[in-house]
C-alpha positions in Angstrom: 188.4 199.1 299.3 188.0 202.0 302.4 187.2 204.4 300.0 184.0 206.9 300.0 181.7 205.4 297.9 182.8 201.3 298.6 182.6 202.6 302.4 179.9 200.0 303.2 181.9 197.0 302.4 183.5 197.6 305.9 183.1 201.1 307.4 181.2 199.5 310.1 181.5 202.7 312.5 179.4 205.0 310.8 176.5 206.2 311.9 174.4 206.6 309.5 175.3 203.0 307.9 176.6 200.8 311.0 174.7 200.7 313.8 173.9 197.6 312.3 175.6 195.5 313.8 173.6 193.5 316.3 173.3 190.4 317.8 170.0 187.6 318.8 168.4 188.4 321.5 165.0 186.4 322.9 162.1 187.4 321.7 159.5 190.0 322.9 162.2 192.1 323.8 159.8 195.3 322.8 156.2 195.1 324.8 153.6 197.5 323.9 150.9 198.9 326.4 147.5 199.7 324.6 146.5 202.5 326.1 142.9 202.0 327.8 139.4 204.6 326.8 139.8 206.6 330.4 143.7 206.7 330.0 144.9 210.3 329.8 146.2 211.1 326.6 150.3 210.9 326.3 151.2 214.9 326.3 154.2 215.0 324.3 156.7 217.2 327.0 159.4 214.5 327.3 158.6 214.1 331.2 157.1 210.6 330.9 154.6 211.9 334.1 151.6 209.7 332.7 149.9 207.3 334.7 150.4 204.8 331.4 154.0 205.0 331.8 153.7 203.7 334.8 152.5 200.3 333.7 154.6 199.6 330.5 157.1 197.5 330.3 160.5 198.6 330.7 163.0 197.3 328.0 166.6 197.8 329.7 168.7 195.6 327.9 171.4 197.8 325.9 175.1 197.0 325.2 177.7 199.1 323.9 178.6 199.0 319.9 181.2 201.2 319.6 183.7 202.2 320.3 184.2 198.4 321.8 181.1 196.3 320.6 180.7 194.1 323.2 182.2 196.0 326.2 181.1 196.6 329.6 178.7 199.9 329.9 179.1 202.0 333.4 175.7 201.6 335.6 175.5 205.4 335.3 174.9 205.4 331.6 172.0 202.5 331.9 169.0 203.2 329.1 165.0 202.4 329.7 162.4 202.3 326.7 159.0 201.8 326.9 156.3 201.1 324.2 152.6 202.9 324.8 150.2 202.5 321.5 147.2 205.0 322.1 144.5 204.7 319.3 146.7 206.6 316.0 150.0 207.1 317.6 152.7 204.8 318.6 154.6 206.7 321.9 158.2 205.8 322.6 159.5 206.8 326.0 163.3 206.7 326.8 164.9 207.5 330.1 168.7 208.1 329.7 171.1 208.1 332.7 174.2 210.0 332.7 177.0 211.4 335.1 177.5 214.5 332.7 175.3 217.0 330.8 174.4 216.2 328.4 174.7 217.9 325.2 172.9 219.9 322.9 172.3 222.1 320.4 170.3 223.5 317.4 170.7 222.2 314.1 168.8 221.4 310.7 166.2 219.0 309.9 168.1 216.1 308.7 171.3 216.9 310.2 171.6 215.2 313.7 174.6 213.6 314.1 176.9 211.8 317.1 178.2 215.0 318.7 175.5 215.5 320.5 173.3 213.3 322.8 170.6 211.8 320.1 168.3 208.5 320.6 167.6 206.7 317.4 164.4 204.4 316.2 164.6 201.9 313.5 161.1 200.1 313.1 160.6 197.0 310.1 157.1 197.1 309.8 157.5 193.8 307.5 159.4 192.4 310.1 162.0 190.8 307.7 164.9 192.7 308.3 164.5 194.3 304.5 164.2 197.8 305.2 162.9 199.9 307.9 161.8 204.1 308.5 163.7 205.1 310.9 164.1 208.7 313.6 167.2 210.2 315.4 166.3 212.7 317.9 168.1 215.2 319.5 167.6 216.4 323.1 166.7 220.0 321.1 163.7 218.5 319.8 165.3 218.3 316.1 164.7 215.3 313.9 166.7 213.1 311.5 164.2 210.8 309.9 164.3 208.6 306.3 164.1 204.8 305.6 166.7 202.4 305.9 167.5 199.9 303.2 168.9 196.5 304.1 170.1 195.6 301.2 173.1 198.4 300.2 173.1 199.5 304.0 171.8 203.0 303.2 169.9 205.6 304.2 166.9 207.8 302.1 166.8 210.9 304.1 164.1 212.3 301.8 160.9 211.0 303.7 159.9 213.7 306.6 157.5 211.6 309.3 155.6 213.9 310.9 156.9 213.5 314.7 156.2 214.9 317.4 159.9 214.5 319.9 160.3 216.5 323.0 163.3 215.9 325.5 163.6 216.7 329.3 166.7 217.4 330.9 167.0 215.8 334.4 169.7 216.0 337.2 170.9 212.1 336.3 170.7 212.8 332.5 167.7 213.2 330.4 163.8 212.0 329.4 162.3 211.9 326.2 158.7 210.8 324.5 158.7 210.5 320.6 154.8 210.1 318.9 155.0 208.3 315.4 151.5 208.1 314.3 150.7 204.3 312.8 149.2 206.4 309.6 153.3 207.6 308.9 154.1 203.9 309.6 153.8 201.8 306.6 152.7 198.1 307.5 151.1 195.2 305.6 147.4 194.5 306.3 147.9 191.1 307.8 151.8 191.1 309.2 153.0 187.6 308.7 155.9 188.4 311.0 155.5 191.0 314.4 157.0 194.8 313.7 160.8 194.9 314.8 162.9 197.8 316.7 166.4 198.7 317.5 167.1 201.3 319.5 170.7 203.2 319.3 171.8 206.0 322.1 174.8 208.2 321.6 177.1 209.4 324.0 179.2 211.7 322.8 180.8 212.9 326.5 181.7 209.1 327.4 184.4 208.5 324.8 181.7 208.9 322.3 179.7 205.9 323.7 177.5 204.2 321.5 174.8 201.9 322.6 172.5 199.9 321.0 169.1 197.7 322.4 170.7 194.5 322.6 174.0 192.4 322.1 176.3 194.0 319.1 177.5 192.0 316.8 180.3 194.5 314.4 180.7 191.8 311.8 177.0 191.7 310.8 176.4 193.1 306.9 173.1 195.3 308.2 171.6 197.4 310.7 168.6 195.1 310.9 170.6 191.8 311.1 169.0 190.9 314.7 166.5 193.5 315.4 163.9 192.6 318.0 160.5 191.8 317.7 157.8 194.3 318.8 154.7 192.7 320.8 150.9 194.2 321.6 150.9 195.9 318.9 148.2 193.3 317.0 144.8 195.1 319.1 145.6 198.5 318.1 146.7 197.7 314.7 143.7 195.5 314.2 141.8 198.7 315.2 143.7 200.8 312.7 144.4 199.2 309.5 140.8 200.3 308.0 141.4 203.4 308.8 141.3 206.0 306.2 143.8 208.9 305.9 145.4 211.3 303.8 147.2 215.0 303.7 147.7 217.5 301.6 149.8 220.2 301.5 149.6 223.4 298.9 152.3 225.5 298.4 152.1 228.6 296.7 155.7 230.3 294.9 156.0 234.0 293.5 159.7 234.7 292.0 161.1 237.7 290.3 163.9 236.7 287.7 166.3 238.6 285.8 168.7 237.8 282.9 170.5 239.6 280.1 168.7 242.8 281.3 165.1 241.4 280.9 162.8 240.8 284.5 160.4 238.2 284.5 157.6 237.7 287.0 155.5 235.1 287.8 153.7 232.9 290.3 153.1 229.2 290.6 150.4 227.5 292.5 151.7 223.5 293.5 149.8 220.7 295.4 151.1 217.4 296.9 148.9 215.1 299.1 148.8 210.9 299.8 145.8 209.0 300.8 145.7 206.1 302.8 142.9 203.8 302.0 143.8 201.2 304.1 146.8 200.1 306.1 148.8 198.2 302.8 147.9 201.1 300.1 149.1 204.7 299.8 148.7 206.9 296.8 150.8 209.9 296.6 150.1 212.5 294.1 152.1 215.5 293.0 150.8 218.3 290.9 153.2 221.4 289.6 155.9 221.3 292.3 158.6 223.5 292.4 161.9 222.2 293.6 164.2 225.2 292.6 165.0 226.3 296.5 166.3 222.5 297.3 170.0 222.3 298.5 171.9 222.5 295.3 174.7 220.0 294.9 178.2 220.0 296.8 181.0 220.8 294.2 182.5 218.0 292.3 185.6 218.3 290.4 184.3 216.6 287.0 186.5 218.1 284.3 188.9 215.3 284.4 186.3 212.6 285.1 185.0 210.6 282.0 182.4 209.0 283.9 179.2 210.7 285.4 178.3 211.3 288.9 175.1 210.2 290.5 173.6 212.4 292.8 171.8 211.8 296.2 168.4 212.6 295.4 166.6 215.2 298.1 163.1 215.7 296.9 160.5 213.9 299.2 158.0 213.0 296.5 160.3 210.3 294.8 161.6 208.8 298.1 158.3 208.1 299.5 158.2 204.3 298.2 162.2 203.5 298.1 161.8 200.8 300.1 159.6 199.2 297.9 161.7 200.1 295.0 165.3 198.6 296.5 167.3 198.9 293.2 170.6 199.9 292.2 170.8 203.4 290.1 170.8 201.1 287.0 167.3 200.1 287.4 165.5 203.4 288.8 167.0 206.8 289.5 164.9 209.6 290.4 166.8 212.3 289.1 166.1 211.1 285.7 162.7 213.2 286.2 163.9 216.3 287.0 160.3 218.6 286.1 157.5 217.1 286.4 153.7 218.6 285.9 152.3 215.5 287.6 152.9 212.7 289.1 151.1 209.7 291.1 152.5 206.6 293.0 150.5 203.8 294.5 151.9 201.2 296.6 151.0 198.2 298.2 152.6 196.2 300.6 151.6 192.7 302.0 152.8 190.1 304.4 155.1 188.2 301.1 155.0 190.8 298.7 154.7 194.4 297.4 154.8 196.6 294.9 154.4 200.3 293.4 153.1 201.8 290.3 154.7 205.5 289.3 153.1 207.8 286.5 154.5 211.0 285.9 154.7 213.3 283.2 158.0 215.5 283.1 158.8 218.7 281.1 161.1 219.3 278.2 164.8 219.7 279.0 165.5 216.6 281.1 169.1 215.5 280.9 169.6 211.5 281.3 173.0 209.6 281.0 173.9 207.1 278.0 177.0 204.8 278.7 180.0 204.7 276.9 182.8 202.1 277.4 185.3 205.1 278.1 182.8 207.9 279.6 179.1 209.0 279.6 177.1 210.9 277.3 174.7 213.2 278.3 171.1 213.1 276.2 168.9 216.1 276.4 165.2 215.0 276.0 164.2 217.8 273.1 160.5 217.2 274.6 157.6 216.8 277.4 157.9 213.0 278.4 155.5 210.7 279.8 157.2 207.9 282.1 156.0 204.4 284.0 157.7 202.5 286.4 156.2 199.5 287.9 157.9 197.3 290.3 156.8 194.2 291.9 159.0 192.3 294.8 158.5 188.4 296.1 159.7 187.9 299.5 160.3 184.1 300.4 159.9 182.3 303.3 162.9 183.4 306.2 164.0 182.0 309.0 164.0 184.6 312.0 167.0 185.2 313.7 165.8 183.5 316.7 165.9 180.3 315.3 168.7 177.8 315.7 169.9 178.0 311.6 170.3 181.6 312.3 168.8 184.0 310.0 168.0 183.9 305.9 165.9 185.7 303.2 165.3 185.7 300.0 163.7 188.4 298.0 163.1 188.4 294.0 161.8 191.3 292.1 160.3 192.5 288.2 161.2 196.0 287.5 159.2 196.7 283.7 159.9 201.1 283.0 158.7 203.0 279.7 159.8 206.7 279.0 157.9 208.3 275.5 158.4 211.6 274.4 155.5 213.8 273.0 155.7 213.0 268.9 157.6 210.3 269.0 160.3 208.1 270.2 160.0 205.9 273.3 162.2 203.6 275.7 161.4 200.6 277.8 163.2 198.4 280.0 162.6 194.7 281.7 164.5 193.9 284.1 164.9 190.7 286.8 166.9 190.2 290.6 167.3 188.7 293.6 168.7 189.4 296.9 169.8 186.5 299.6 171.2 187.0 302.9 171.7 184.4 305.2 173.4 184.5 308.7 174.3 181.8 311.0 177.1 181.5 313.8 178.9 184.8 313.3 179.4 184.0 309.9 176.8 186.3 307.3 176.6 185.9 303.1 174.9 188.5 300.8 174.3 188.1 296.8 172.8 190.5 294.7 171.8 190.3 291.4 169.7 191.9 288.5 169.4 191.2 284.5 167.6 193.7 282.5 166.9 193.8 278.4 166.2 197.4 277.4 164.9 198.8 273.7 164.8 202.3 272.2 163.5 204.0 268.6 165.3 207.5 269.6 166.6 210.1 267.5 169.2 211.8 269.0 171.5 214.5 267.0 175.1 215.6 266.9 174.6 217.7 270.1 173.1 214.7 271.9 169.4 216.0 271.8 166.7 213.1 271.7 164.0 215.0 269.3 160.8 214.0 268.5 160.2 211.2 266.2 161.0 207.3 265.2 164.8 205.7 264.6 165.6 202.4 264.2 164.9 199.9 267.1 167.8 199.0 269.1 167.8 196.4 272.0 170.2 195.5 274.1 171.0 193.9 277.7 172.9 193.9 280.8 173.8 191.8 283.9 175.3 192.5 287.1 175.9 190.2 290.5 177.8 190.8 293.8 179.1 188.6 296.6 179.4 190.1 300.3 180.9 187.8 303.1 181.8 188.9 306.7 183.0 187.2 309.8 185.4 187.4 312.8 188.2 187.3 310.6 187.3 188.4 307.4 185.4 191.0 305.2 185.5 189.8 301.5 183.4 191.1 298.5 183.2 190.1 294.4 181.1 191.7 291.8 180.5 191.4 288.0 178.5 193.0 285.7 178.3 193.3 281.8 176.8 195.9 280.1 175.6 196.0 276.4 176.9 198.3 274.0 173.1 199.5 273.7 171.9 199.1 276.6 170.0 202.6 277.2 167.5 203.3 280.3 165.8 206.6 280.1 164.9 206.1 284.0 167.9 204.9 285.7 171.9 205.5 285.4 173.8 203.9 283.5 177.6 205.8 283.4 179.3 203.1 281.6 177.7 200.8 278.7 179.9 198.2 276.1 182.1 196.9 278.5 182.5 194.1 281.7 183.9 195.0 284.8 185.4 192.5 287.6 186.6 193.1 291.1 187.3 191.5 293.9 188.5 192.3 297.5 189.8 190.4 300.5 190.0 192.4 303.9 191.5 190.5 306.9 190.2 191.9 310.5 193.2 191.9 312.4 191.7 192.4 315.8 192.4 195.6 318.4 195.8 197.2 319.0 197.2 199.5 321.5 199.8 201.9 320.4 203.0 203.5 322.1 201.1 206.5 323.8 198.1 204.2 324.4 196.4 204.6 321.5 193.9 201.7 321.2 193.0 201.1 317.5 189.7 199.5 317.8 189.8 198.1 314.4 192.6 197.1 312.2 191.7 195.3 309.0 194.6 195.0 305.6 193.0 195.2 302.5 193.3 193.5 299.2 191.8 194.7 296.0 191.6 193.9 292.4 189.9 195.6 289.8 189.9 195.1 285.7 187.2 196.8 282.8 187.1 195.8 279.7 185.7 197.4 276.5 183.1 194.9 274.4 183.0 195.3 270.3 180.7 197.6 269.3 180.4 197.6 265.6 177.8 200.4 265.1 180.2 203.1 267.2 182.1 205.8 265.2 185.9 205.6 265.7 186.1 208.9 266.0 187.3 210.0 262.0 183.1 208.7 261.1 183.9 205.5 259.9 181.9 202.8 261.8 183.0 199.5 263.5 185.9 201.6 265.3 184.9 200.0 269.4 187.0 197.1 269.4 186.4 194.5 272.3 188.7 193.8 274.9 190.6 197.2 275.7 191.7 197.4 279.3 189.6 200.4 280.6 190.8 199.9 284.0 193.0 197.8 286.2 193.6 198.6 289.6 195.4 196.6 292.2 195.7 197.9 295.8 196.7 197.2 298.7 196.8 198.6 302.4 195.3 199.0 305.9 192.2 200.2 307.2 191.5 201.3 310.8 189.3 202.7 313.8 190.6 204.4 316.5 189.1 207.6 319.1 186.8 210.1 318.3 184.8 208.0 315.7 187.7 208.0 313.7 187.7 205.7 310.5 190.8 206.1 308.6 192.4 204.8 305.3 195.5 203.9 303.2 196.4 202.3 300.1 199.2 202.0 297.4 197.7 201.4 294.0 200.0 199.9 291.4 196.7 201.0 288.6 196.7 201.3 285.0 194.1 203.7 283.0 193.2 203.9 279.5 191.6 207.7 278.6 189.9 206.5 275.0 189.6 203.7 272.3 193.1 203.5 270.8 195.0 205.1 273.4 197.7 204.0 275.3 197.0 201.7 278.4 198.7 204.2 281.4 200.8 203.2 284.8 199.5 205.6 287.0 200.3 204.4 290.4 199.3 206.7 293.5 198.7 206.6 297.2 194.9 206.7 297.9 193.5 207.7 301.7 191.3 209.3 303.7 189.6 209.7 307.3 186.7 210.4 308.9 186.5 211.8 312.3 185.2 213.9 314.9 188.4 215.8 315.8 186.7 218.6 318.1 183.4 219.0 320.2 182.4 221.7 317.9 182.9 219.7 314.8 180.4 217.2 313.8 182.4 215.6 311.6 185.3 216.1 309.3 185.8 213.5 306.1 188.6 214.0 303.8 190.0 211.5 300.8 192.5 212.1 298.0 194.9 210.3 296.1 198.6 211.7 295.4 200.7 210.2 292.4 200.5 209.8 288.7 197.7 210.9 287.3 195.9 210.3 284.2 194.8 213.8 282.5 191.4 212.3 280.4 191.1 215.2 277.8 194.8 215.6 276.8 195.4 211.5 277.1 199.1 212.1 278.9 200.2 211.4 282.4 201.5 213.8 285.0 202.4 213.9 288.7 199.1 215.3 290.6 196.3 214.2 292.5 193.2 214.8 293.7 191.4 215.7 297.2 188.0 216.2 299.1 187.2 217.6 301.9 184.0 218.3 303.8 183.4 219.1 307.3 180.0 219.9 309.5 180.9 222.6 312.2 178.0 223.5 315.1 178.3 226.6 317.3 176.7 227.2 320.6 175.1 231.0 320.2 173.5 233.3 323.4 169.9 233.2 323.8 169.8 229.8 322.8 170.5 230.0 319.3 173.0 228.3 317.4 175.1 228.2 314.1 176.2 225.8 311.3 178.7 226.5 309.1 179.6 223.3 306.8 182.4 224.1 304.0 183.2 221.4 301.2 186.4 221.8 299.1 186.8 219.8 296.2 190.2 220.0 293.9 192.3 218.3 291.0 195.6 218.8 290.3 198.0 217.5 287.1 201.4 219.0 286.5 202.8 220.1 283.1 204.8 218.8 281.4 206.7 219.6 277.7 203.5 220.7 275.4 200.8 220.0 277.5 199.5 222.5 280.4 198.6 221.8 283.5 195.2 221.3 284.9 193.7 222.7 288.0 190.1 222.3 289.4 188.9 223.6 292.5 185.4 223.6 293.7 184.4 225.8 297.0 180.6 225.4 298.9 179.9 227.0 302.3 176.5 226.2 303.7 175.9 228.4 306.9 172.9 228.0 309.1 171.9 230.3 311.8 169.3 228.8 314.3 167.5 231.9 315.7 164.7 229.4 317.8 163.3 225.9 316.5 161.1 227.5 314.3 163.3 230.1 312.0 166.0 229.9 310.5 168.8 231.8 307.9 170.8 230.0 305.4 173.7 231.1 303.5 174.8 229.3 300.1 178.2 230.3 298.6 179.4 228.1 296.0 182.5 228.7 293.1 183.6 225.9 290.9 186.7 226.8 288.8 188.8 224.8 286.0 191.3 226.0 284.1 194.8 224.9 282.4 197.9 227.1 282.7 200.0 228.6 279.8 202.7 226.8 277.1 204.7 228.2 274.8 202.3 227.4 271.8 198.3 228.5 273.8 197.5 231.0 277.0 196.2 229.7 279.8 192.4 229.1 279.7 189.7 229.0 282.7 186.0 228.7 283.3 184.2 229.6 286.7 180.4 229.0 287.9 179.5 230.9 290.7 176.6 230.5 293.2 174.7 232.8 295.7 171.6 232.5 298.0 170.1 233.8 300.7 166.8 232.7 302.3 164.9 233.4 305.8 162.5 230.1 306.7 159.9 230.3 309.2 157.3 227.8 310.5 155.1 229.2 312.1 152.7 225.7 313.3 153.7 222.3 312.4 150.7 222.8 309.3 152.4 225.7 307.6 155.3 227.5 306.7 157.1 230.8 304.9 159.9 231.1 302.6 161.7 234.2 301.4 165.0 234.5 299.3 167.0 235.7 296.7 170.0 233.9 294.6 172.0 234.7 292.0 173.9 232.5 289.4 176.9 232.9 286.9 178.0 230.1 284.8 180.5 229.8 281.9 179.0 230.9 278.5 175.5 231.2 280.0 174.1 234.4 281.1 173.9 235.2 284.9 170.6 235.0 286.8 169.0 236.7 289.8 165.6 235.9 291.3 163.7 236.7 294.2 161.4 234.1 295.1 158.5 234.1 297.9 157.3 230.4 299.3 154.5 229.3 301.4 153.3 226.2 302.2 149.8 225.1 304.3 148.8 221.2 305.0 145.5 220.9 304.8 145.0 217.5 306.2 145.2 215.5 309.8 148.6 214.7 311.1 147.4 211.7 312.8 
């Protein structure tokens, strides 16, 4: 299914997800230079004007991956990289022709995209094609930087290297030198395979030209697929991996709140630091952080939705080691501590296996989910909470994807998590999976699986708060398992999981519990088309899908009047089947349509609903000075979940990045997301109407300072009938802040916000940040 969230399955064009797509090539594609004692350092200016550049090897080999994997790429758009290691740093030089200026402009850390001239590193330190940390770097110096994860073909933007990029413009295109020092580059003592790299370039003025450092292959199910090996590296990191390092950074926050007429003042002094014993261990360590000025969420319209949300998470701390962690929300979801005083993380990695310890102890108030068959219930932890997490991952023997069977892997993990609350009351989870991927002849196979057994002794009350104190132990299980398969021809997918009735983790995110779910989906790749008009679509691909949940008998639920035994086994939750086309065409343009002939149940009891509907949605890049514009919805019958009734409705996102060239070199980002639900009236019952409203606004006044603009509404009401008035509820957000770094060691903060939401009273705070490293970059 083309849809947001299943994207991966096939929306092999995105950036952020799909340049994964890449062919064999020979090996020591990559050679480094170790740079001698009486070698002048590399000055990081982008002019590549050192004598070492001189004598590294020149890797030229690039091929275009979209919009045409495969095609021809015009002499004048050729790409050079060269490798020099100088005694901390790894240096990455990249010469970049091109017949037009490039382009360029100021944005966010975190938010380069394709509509400007970028150059992208990927480098698997373990060499397995498992994961790797990765940069994109504009030609303004600004970074995009995170770890890549193999296995769900995602990206963690949470992790900030500390890079140093700087970009030359020449009359034939550009220059650019990126340092990564080796201590931000996390690597197994002894390497049983060499570091791999893949190197992507965008082009946005060439038809929005993506190439890639070797042959693409657009059928392959990850980025890493056919990376290529890294060579010269083993002297310097020989050198290296005994080194010792570490940072820290303090940050000190002073805020001035007022509610319900009272002002409250005070500061809060926060510390967070790693230490890198060696090259295969880092310990992080977090003491009293403050996270209230991160992004807050994008709207959601949730007042007809059953089922929880996850959220992306966007503190650094907890995405240091995800990686290492590699598990669905089920197992481990970060969110789950949402204020911690403390926290430490150790993690080792080696040549066949890793792990990583977490300890953290989180404050009262933390909300964590608890599955229903039919929706999610929210528990409020009525306590401080201590938490562990270790998790432990085998990686077998693989075949690299130089060798004549083609590439395979196979990776099997432990996950063991305890959450206790102070005076009682504790839960604990054991869990089991696997991951193997093999690739051979065009043709590539993923399966994924995981069992986990969970136990709990809380007390929770009517409200849904988890006080202190021992209940009865409960124990429970669940079991998941998906299928991927791609080729020329075909891009197929099954999954199935089961989920206990009390299956509870107080660390992960579980939105559904008591039921099974099936699906399956069959997508046919029906090659290139041209249009009337000439409209080349460079992907066409029909799409089959089949979806069916089931409740499982639960005799310990309520049935709603307080008589237990009322969760009957085998309702039909949901049952969807779809079908319809999927497509890629100009302008990075992925686009989607289906006809769904679903059914919907809203609770235990209740009718089993035909709500068929049209579902669709495109991403694209429409103009230069959009980044990109997604939008999905679905128009038909709908299912209204509170009232248990049908009506004609639907639903619809929409999001779009804008970037604005300003004078004096600044620049301006203005990204609006609109969210909204829609379900006529009809008879007795009213109709319902979400809407949610966020505009993020960015002004760039140099590299170093910044202004950003928050204004958020969320609004949910129904209308009148004849027999209640119309209702509503609104929750309003406002900030302001002014950022300015003034060294790469330290920074300033300054802002205000102000908060309104429904039968709460409104907030306003001032706050005052600054943070100071303390440490060596590297």
């Amino acid at each position: 299914m083309r849809t947001g969230q299943q994207g991966r399955l096939g929306q092999v064009l995105r950036l952020g997800t799909c340049l994964g797509l890449l062919a064999c090539l020979p090996a020591a594609a990559f050679e480094v230079l170790t740079a001698a004692p009486d070698d002048a350092p590399v000055v990081v200016d982008g002019r590549l004007d050192e004598g070492v550049w001189r004598r590294a090897a020149i890797h030229r080999r690039f091929a275009q991956l979209q919009p045409t994997a495969g095609a021809a790429v015009a002499d004048d758009l050729r790409t050079e990289v060269q490798l020099v290691a100088e005694g901390r740093a790894l240096v990455i030089g990249i010469r970049a022709w091109s017949a037009q200026p490039p382009r360029s402009l100021l944005s966010r850390r975190d938010a380069v995209q394709r509509d400007q001239d970028m150059v992208g590193v990927w480098i698997d330190t373990n060499g397995r094609g498992e994961s790797a940390m990765f940069v994109k770097a504009s030609l303004a110096g600004v970074v995009t930087d995170g770890l890549y994860r193999a296995s769900d073909d995602e990206e963690d933007l949470g992790p900030d290297f500390p890079v140093q990029v700087a970009a030359v413009r020449l009359p034939d295109g550009y220059s650019m030198e990126i340092r990564w020092p080796l201590a931000a580059l996390r690597y197994p003592y002894q390497a049983a395979a060499p570091w791999r790299m893949v190197v992507a370039r965008a082009v946005p003025g060439a038809n929005d030209l993506l190439l890639v450092s070797g042959e693409a292959d657009a059928e392959a199910l990850s980025f890493l697929h056919a990376s290529e090996p890294i060579t010269g590296l083993t002297p310097v990191l020989s050198r290296h991996r005994d080194r010792q390092e570490g940072d820290v950074t303090m940050e000190w926050t002073g805020r001035s709140m007022r509610s319900e007429g009272a002002t409250s003042n005070r500061g809060s002094v926060g510390v967070e630091g790693w230490w890198r014993p060696r090259a295969d261990w880092l310990v992080n360590a977090t003491l009293n952080p403050d996270f209230a000025q991160v992004d807050i969420d994008a709207p959601q319209t949730s007042g007809n939705r059953a089922v929880a949300l996850a959220l992306p998470e966007k503190r650094r701390y907890f995405l240091e080691s995800a990686d290492v962690l590699g598990l669905p929300l089920s197992g481990f979801y970060s969110r789950t501590v949402a204020d911690p005083r403390w926290g430490v993380r150790a993690t080792w990695r080696g040549e066949a296996a890793d792990a990583t310890l977490l300890l953290t102890e989180d404050r009262a108030g933390t909300v964590v989910t608890r599955g229903r068959p039919f929706g999610t219930d929210e528990w409020t932890l009525g306590a401080p909470s201590s938490a562990q997490v270790l998790r432990s991952r085998w990686q077998g023997a693989a075949a690299t994807a130089d060798d004549d069977d083609g590439h395979q892997a196979l990776t099997l993990g432990t996950l063991l998590s305890r959450r206790a609350l102070e005076g009682g009351g504790q839960g604990e989870l054991l869990g089991v999976d696997g991951l193997w991927r093999q690739s051979a002849d065009g043709r590539h196979w993923k399966a994924q699986w995981s069992v986990m057994a969970s136990r709990h002794n809380l007390v929770v009350d009517g409200d849904g708060r988890v006080t202190p104190g021992q209940g009865p132990q409960r124990r429970d299980a669940s079991a998941w398992m998906n299928l991927l398969y791609s080729d020329d021809h075909w891009l197929n997918a099954a999954e199935v999981s089961i989920i206990g009735p009390d299956f509870v983790n107080l660390l992960g995110f579980v939105d559904q519990a008591g039921l099974w779910r099936a699906s399956g989906e069959l997508n046919r790749r029906l090659g290139e088309f041209r249009l009337p008009g000439d409209l080349l679509l460079n992907q066409l691909e029909w799409h089959w899908g089949l979806k069916e949940a089931r409740s499982l008998r639960d005799d310990s639920r309520s049935d709603g009047s307080g008589q237990l035994g009322g969760q009957p086994g085998g309702e039909v939750i949901l049952r969807e089947r779809r079908t319809g086309f999927w497509l890629a065409t100009t302008r990075r343009t992925n686009a989607w349509l289906n006809a769904g002939l679903d059914q919907q149940r809203a609770r235990s009891g209740g009718r089993l609903h035909d709500v068929p509907a049209w579902h669709g949605g495109v991403e694209t890049t429409p103009f230069a000075w959009m980044a990109r514009l997604t939008a999905e919805g679905s128009v038909g019958r709908q299912l209204d979940t509170e009232l248990d009734r049908v009506g004609q409705g639907g639903w619809w996102s929409l999001q779009a990045s804008t970037r604005w060239a300003l004078p004096g070199g600044r620049s301006l980002e203005i990204d609006p997301v609109l969210t909204g639900t829609r379900i006529a009236g009809n008879g007795t019952f009213a109709a319902l109407r979400e809407t949610g409203v966020r505009l993020l606004t960015l002004l760039h006044l140099n590299a170093q300072e910044s202004l950003r603009v928050i204004v958020q509404n969320e609004r949910s009401g129904r209308g009148a009938t004849a027999l209640k008035p119309a209702e509503s509820e609104t929750h309003r957000h406002r900030s302001l802040m002014w950022k300015k770094r003034f060294s790469s060691r330290w920074q300033l903060a300054l802002g205000a916000q102000w908060e309104s939401r429904p039968q709460q009273p409104s907030t306003r705070e001032v706050f005052l940040k600054l943070e100071a490293a303390l440490g060596d970059e590297g």
